[in-house]
Phi, psi and omega in degrees: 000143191234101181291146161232163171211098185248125200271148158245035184170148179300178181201158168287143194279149206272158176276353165281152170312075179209140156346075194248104161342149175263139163262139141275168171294115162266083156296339157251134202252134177320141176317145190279157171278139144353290183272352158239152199297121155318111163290142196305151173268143185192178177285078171306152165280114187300122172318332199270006207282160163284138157325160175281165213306332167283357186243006177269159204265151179302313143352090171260001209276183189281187176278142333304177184282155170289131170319317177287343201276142183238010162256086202281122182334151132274187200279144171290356211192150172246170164288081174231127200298305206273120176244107353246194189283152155315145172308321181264341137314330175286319168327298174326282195295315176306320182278341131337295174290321192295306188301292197302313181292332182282084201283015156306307209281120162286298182237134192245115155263146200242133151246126176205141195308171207250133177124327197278005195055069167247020173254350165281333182287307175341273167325293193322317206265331184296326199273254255306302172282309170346277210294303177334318200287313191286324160281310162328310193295317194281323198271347151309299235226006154247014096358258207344300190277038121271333168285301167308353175295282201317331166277013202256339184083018203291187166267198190257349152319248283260322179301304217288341197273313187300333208278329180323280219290328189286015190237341145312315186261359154285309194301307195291336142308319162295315152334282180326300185274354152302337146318276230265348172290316182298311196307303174298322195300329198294313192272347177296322193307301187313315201293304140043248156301336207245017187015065162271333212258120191242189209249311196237132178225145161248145199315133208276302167240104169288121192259130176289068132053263176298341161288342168298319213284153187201177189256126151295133187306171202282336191278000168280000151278346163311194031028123183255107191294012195263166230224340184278176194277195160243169181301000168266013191054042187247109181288145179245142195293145189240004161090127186240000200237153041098065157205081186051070146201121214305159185281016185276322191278344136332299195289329176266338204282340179271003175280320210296328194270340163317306186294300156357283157295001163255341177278335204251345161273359155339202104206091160328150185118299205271165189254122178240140192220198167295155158202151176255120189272131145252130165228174193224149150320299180221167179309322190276036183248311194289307198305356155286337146307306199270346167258343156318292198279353171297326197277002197269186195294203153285158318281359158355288183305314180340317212315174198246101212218120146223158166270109167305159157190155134359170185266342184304335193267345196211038143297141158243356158312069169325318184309320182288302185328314179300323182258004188258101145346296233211143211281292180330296202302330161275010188255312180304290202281357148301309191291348181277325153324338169245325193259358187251217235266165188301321182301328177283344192298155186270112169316352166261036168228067172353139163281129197321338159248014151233082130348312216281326173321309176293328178266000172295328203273309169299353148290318156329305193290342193275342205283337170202160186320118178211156173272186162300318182316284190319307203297358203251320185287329199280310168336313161267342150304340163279327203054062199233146164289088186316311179297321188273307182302322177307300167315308156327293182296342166308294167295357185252338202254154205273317208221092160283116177246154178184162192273190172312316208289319178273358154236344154316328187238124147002233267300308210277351183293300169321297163335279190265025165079014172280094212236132144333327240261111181082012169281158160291105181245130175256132166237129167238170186026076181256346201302009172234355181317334180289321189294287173323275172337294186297318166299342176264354189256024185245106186240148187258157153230125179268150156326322171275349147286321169325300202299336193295295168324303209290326178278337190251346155295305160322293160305327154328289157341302187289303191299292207274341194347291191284015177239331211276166176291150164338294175320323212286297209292323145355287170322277184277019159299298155333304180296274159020303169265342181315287212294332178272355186246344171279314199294296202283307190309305195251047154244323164327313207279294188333301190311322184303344190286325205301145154095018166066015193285086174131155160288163216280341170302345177304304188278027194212128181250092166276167157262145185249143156308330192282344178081207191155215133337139144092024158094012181081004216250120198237171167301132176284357189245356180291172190294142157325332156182220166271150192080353189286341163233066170297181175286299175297012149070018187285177179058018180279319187276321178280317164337290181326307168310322205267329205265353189278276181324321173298320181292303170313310160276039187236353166256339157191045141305158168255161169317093186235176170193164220217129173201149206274141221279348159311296149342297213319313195281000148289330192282331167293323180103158158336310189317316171247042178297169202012048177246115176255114210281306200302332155316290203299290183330303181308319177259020171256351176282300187289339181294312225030067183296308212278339156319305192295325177303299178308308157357277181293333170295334189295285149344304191281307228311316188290315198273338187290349149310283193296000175235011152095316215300331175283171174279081178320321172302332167268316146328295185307298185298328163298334175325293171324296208258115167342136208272161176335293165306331148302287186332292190281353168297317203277333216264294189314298156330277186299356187247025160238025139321148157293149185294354179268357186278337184212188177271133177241107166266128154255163170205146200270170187201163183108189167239181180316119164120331178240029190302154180197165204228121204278141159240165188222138176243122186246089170323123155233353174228116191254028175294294188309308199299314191307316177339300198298348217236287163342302153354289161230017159288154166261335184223119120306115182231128172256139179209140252165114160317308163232037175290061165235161314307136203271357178291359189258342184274337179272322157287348170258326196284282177218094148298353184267333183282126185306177180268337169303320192262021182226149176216148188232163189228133145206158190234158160290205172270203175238353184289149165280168196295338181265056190220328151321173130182129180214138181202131155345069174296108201221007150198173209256169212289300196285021182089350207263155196283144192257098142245111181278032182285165193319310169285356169283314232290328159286022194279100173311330191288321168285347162289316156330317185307311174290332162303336179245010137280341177248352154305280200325312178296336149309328153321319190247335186259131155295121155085235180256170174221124174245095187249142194265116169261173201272352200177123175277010154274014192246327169298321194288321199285313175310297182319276171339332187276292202281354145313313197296294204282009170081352168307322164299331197267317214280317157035264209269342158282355170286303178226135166302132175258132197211140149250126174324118198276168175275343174298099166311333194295316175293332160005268188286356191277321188299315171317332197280328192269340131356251195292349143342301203269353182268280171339319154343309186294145154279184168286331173282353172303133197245326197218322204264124173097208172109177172196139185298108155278094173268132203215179176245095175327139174083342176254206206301334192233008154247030150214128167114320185272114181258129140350351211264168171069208172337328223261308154196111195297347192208146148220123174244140220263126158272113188105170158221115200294100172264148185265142216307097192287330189280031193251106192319305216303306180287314176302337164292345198237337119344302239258330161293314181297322173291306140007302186276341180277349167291320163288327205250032176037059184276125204283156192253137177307158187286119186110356191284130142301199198270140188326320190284331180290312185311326228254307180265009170281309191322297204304288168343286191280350160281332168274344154327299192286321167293344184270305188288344177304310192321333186278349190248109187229000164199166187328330187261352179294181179182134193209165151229150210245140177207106176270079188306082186176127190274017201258341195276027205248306156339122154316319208288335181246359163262007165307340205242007188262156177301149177309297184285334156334272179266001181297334206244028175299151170237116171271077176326137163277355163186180183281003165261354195276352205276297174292334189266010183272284223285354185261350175285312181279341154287350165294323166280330155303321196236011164072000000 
């Protein structure tokens, strides 16, 4: 593993192990750019310095490459708007370039603070090898043919006119569509000037649907035997059982369709090349990608960029969109819509012999950098499909931005044609990438999907018994016995709950890896596994932890249990003897009965509207609600999970007397799915504002990786230090010890404490104050406190008091309104006016909302939020991670607990860094970070603060040393 640590200021040198470029003085400081604030002179990482010698290229000579090099130098220089860049942007981008070129590294994580340009150093240092990358390949394989030439005796015209024309003829496809890109850029440019081109335009004729629409025979609802894919590249099952026809004629009638199918997905011509997939949280993140890359020199802007998305973001069929609830619901009726009768095709999908549609619309997307908005406008200006076009445009584009969902997970990567394989992959704002993976892979059945599933598979059935082939009915006879020993297990198990007898703690079955009795199923109270009372005391903290959480929920929990998802089919019973689940999976992936199933449930639903005869509340709510059978298609999938990767919970629901029971597959090693990706990635780069602490990514993420195949990169800021301040508060104006733990937060005496810590600091902070609580029953408990006691009123003459809603829909008018009352103030104002934010960690407003300047002069975190041990679900994902740092015997830094204690420390102080992050977002802000809790004081948990953070705490020694800290650094700031 190859650490870097590149500093924008001395430090203290850190007890981790890590690499530190040498530093110089920049005594003299680069010219300021036009558009950003001149930078400070301080001690610096020399831009020109190298990585270290394993991430460096064998290659030293200059740019361009050499013909003879199969290594690429590095760049002296990057495609950067700002000339020249900070010294930890050149670090950032070098060390970047060096991990992708180093075809050892699978993965580099970056950490670098949100303010430092670290989604433009990206882009910069990924397209910068992209093009290197590209000259290479060509000038390689006219390498090749000159040796082969050379040996041939032509004269050397004759070498220089062939290596000529073959370097033409690599080109002319690239050439062509470049051609044909400019071309488009030229009339968006004409259109433009002359303000044709607009952000929302609407559809000149929308064709109505519903006069199309008719009831299809019931057979469009058969199960379809046929072997070609659909426009999602979804192969349709193709029968694996015994029905008469020999396997030799199998084997050819499937070469036959293979071919078929690669000769009709051809497209001569076309250019497919390397690419680097970024993904993001959300669209409006990517779309802050696509102005990054707009702001870079020539050809930057050029790069060939498309945007992923969904059918929800970029159908333009009103008519569907209008009868579609639910995102799921619009995905069913696009696929029905494309594969059934001619009279039903959706009109924005050309048909395969006007081909020519489809590439205007993938040419329009590639010619300059666009969001989902724009891929939506042009859709409708074409009468083009946006999402099928988008697709289209996949092998020719350079740059794929798309959110987690469409590259985390199989299913939707296959869906959309997406393949890795020797591609570049950025996962940005990844510091949540462990969580994200186990959520996407954790899926529930509530009692009202089983029955749902189970009832519209029963009528299917009924209906059809006597049309489907052997196989089909076979299958879903099975699914069937599945779906019905499942239903009667957990309304049994609810019952079992019913008239309250024991504590709920009674009832919760945790597991040890090793299995055991009962279906494998141990006592919550039993040791974490093997080794848990070794001589090394490992897994003693997460016990400890886990048995504190079992007391808690057994005081207000609802009823649960925990098991290993294998058990379950013992646990059914007879019912389901010969029921094989990776059979039943293998055929509900390939058939996609369940489409045809929701389908036919959709249909009668739709006729039982129309004759009055349904429940309109209900009619709404199936609308609503994912149609059945995916849940259990998705639910069947995780329980062929290895058994060891994850869990199966019940937890009881109702109220007394009508109990019932929620089930779950709870992902616990999210390693394979990340594997999956790692693999056949040439690079995986996680990046990240605030990724510390970094120990969860290497016991959850790839634990598979050699030390060689891994690099961690991270930097400081770019404000000089004294533009910082972060400090401890740990008592309170009276003296009293501050720890805001769980069993505190009502101590009316500490609320009291914290009210006049925080009078005092309205006192003392310029402009705005944002302070972060650990929960909003903790905010809400707060609030009520400081009303009843007029505290809140003494306040509100100071800084305007404004709280973070529970509404997303209110978000923005309170920020708007916020940021108002701060703007009021004057500029020459120092101490008076301004205005109070009170917020919540993890929630709406401590991530993704930047903070700067004025807006908060100070943020401050009360408490440390850790999250709820009475949560079976985390404690079972403690009690594995520790387990697992045991099999692969991973060593712990010195003072580290044990992985499952670390993994929930972890958890705690990442929404911390993320919250304190908010204020500093570019060199010339300046804030202060203040941490109300004397726990934050512990080596161990301010270890776990960023780096650029926690080198300069200041641990106050009472609360007076604490106002003459925070009144002294705004005395220097504002004179």
């Amino acid at each position: 593993m190859v650490c870097v640590t590149a500093r924008a200021s001395p430090s203290p040198s850190s007890s981790r192990s890590v690499i530190t470029p040498t530093s110089v003085s920049a005594s003299t400081p680069p010219a300021p750019h036009p558009h950003r604030p001149a930078p400070v002179p301080q001690t610096t990482q020399s831009p020109t310095q190298d990585p270290p010698q394993s991430l460096q290229s064998s290659h030293t000579g200059p740019h361009p490459i050499s013909s003879l090099a199969l290594t690429l130098p590095m760049p002296s220089s990057f495609p950067f708007p700002y000339d020249p860049p900070y010294p930890i942007q050149t670090a950032l981008m070098r060390h970047v370039y060096a991990a992708i070129e180093a075809r050892e590294v699978k993965v580099a994580v970056v950490e670098s603070p949100t303010g430092t340009g670290k989604t433009l150093s990206l882009l910069s240092s990924t397209l910068a090898w992209l093009a290197d990358d590209k000259e290479r390949r060509i000038r390689g394989e006219l390498d090749g043919l000159t040796e082969e030439m050379e040996g041939g005796g032509d004269p050397p015209w004759v070498l220089a006119q062939s290596l000529e024309r073959h370097r033409r003829t690599l080109a002319a496809a690239e050439d062509e569509l470049e051609a044909r890109l400019r071309d488009v850029r030229r009339k968006e440019d004409a259109k433009r000037g002359e303000g044709r081109i607009r952000k929302k335009q609407k559809t000149s004729h929308q064709p109505d649907l519903a006069e199309n629409a008719e009831n299809s025979d019931d057979d469009s609802f058969l199960p379809d035997d046929s072997a070609t894919p659909d426009l999602n590249g979804d192969s349709a099952y193709t029968g694996d059982d015994d029905d008469g026809i020999s396997p030799a004629l199998r084997t050819l009638m499937k070469k036959l369709a293979d071919s078929r199918t690669k000769d009709s997905t051809r497209e001569d011509g076309e250019v497919a090349c390397t690419k680097i997939y970024y993904a993001s949280r959300t669209h409006s993140q990517l779309a802050q990608v696509r102005n990054e890359l707009l702001k870079s020199p020539d050809p930057t802007p050029h790069t060939r960029t498309l945007p992923l998305a969904s059918r929800a973001n970029l159908c333009i069929n009103d008519a569907l969109r209008a009868r579609s609830a639910t995102a799921s619901e619009l995905d069913e009726g696009c696929r029905e819509m494309i594969s059934g009768e001619k009279r039903n095709r959706c009109p924005y999908l050309p048909p395969p012999t006007e081909d020519a549609k489809m590439l205007d619309m993938r040419d329009r997307i590639l010619s300059t950098p666009k969001d989902i908005e724009d891929l939506v406008t042009i859709g409708r200006e074409l009468n083009t499909c946006p999402y099928f076009g988008s697709r289209r445009a996949i092998p020719q584009a350079q740059l794929v931005t798309l959110p987690y969902n469409l590259l985390l997970q199989k299913t939707a990567r296959e869906a959309l044609g997406i393949d890795l394989q020797d591609n570049v992959v950025v996962i940005d704002e990844a510091h949540n990438l462990p969580d994200t993976l186990l959520s996407a892979h954790t899926p529930t059945l509530t009692p009202p999907t089983l029955h749902a599933a189970l009832t519209q598979l029963r009528i299917y059935l009924a209906r059809f018994r006597t049309r489907l082939a052997p196989r089909h009915g076979l299958h879903l006879r099975r699914l069937v016995r599945f779906l019905g020993a499942m239903e009667g297990f957990v309304e049994g198990w609810a019952k079992e709950g019913e008239g309250g007898g024991g504590s709920a703690s009674a009832s919760v079955t945790a597991v040890s890896g090793g299995g055991g009795g009962n279906g494998g199923s141990t006592s919550a109270a039993s040791p974490v596994g093997p080794g848990a009372k070794s001589g090394r005391g490992r897994g003693t903290e997460t016990a400890t932890a886990m048995q504190k959480g079992k007391e808690k929920d057994a005081k207000m929990g609802p009823r649960q249990e925990i098991m290993p998802a294998n058990s379950l089919m013992a646990r059914l019973g007879a019912q389901v003897d010969g029921v094989n689940l990776l059979e039943i999976e293998a055929y509900l992936r390939r058939s996609k009965i369940a489409r045809k199933i929701s389908g036919y449930s959709d249909k009668l639903a739709q006729k039982a509207a129309e004759k009055g005869t349904s429940d309109p509340h209900a009619t709404s709510a199936r609308r609503r609600m994912t149609p059945p059978l995916h849940a259990v298609e998705n639910f069947i999938l995780a329980l062929t999970n290895d058994d060891a990767d994850g869990r199966l919970s019940l937890t009881q629901v109702g109220d007394k007397g009508s109990e019932s029971a929620v089930l779950k597959y709870q992902l616990l090693n999210p390693s394979h799915h990340f594997k999956e990706i790692v693999d056949v990635a040439r690079c995986v780069i996680l990046a990240g504002g605030t990724m510390s602490p970094m120990g969860d990514f290497q016991v959850q993420l790839f634990p598979f990786l050699k030390e060689r195949e891994l690099s961690i990169f991270t930097c400081g800021h770019v404000i000089p230090p004294q533009n910082l301040q972060t400090l401890v508060i740990g008592k309170g104006p009276r003296g009293g010890e501050l720890v805001f733990k769980y069993d505190q937060r009502g101590n009316q005496d500490m609320i009291a404490e914290l009210g006049q810590v925080l009078t005092n600091l309205v006192n003392l902070v310029p402009h705005g104050l944002v302070v972060f609580f650990p929960s909003y029953a903790f905010l809400n408990a707060i609030k009520a406190a400081f009303q009843k006691s007029g505290l809140l009123e003494k306040i509100n003459l100071k800084k305007k008091v404004f709280f973070e809603p529970e509404s997303t829909s209110d978000v923005e008018n309170v920020l708007r309104q916020y940021a108002l009352a701060i703007s009021s103030v004057p500029s020459a104002s120092t101490r008076k006016g301004g205005a109070l934010l009170l917020a919540v960690i993890g929630a709406k407003l401590s991530e993704g909302i930047n903070f700067s300047d004025t807006l908060a002069r100070a943020v401050v975190v009360v408490g440390l939020p850790f999250p709820s041990l009475a949560s079976i679900e985390l404690r079972e994902r403690m009690r594995y991670v520790t387990e697992l740092e045991q099999k692969l015997k991973i060593p712990r830094l010195p003072g580290a607990k044990d992985a499952g204690a670390e993994l929930y420390e972890n958890l705690c102080m990442k929404s911390v860094n993320q919250s304190i992050g908010r204020a500093i977002r570019h060199q010339n802000d300046y804030a202060s970070l203040i941490l109300v809790d004397s726990r934050y004081a512990s080596p161990r948990i301010s270890a776990k603060l960023p780096k650029w953070i926690g080198e300069n705490l200041i641990v106050t020694k009472n609360f007076g040393h604490a106002v003459k800290e925070v009144g002294q650094f705004f005395r220097e700031k504002t004179g």
